[in-house]
C-alpha positions as CSV (number, residue, x, y, z in Angstrom):
1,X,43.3,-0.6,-7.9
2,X,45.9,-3.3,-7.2
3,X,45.0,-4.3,-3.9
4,X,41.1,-4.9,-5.4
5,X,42.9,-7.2,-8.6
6,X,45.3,-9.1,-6.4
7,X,44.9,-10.2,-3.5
8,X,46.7,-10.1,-0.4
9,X,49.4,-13.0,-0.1
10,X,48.8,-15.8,2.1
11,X,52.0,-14.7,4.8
12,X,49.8,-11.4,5.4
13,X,46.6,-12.9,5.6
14,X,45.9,-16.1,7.6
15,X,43.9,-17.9,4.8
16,X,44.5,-21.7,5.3
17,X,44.3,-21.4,8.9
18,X,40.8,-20.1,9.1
19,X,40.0,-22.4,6.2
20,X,41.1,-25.2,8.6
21,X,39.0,-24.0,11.4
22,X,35.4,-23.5,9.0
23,X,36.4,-27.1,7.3
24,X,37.1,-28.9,10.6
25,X,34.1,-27.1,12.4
26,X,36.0,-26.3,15.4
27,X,34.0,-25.0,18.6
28,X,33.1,-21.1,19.3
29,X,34.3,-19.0,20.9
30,X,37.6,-18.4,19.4
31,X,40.6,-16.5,20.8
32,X,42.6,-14.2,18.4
33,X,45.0,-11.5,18.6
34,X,44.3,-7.9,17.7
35,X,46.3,-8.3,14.2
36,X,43.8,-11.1,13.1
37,X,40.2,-10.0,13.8
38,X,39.3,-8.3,11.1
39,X,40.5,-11.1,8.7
40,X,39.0,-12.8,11.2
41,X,35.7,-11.4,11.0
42,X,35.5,-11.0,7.5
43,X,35.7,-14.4,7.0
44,X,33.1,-15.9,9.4
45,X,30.9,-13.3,8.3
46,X,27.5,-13.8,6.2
47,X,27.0,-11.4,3.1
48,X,25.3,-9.2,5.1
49,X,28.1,-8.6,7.5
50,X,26.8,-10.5,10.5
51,X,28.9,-12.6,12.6
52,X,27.1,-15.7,14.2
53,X,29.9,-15.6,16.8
54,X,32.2,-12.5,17.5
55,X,35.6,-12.2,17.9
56,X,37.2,-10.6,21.0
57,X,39.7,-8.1,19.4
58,X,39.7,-6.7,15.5
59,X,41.7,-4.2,15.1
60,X,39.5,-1.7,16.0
61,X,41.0,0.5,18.9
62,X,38.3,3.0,19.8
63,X,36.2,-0.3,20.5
64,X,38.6,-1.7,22.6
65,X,38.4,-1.2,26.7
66,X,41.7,-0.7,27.9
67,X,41.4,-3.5,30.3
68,X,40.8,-6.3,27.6
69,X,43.7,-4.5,25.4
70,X,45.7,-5.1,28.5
71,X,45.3,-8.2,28.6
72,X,45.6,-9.4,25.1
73,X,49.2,-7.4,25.0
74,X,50.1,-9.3,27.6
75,X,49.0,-12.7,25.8
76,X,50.6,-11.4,23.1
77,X,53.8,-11.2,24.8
78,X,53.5,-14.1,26.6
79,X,54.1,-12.4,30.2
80,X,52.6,-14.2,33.2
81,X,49.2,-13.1,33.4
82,X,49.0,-14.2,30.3
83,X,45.8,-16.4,31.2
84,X,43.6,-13.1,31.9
85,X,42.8,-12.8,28.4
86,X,41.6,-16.5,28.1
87,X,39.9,-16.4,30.9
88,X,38.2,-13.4,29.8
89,X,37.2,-15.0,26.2
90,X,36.6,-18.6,27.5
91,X,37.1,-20.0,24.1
92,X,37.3,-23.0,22.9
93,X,39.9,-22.6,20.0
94,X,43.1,-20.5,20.4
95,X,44.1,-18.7,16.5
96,X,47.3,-17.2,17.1
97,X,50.9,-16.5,15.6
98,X,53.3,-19.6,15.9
99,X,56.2,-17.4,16.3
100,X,54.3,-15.5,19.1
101,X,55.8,-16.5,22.8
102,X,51.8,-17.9,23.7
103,X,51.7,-20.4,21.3
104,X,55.2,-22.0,22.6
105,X,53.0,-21.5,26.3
106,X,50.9,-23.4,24.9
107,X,52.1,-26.3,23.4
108,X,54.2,-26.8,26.5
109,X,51.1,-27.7,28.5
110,X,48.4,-29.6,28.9
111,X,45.2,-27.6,28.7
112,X,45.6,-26.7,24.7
113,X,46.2,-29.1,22.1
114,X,47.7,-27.7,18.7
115,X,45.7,-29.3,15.8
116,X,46.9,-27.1,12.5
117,X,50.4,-25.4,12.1
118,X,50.5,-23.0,8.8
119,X,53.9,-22.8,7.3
120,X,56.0,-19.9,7.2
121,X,58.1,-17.2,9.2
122,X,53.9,-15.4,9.8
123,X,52.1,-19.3,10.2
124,X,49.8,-19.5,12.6
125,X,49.2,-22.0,15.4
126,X,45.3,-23.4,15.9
127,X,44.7,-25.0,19.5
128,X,41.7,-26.8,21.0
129,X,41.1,-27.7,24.1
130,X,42.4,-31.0,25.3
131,X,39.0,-32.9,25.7
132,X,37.7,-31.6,22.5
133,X,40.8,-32.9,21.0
134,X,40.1,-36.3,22.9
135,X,36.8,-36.6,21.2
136,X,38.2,-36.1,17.8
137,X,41.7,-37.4,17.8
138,X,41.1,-40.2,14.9
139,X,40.7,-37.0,12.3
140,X,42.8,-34.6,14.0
141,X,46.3,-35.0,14.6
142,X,48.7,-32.9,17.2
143,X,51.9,-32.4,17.4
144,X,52.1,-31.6,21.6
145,X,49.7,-34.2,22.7
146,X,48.8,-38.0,22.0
């Protein structure tokens, strides 16, 4: 009865991040980790249930194949093939943990730009791709590329 009176506190559910994407309009597809997508999915949802775009993991392992789970671990993780699961989504915004090792992968380079960084120990990280960020810079700001 509690959980349906209060709900869940911003550092468990990503909130202002997903607010930042629906508010800014940023493109589909979107990347996420297996944590996220349910939040995820709830929230981009109509009140029907239906998702305009889907998301490629949410927390749902019997509909998981193992091959994409591999590669979202390893994403996850931040081990060197951690591109397979990008290349495997193709998506055009990246939602994922700060603290996680792929968000430091990818504000080090040049392919992602990072456009929204939540506070706290469980913030999350938004990335677009560097031309979309091009096109938009004057009402998006970054704090990995100029």
């Amino acid at each position: 009865f509690k959980t349906w009176r209060e709900p869940a506190p911003e550092g468990i559910k990503p909130a202002a991040a997903l607010d930042f994407i629906i508010q800014n309009r940023l493109p589909f597809p979107l990347l996420n980790d297996f944590g996220t997508g349910g939040y995820v999915m709830y929230r981009l949802s109509d009140h029907a249930g239906n998702l305009e775009y889907k998301v490629p993991m949410d927390g749902r392992t019997n509909l998981i194949s193992a091959e994409l789970w591999e590669k979202e671990v390893a994403a996850f993780r931040g081990k060197p093939n951690w591109r397979e699961y990008v290349d495997a989504v193709k998506p055009e915004t990246i939602f994922w943990l700060t603290k996680a090792p792929l968000s430091s992968i990818l504000t080090s380079g040049t392919e992602w730009c990072r456009v929204k960084k939540t506070a706290g120990d469980n913030g999350f990280s938004i990335f677009i791709k560097r031309a979309e960020f091009e096109a938009r810079k004057p009402a998006l700001g970054s704090d990995n590329c100029s």
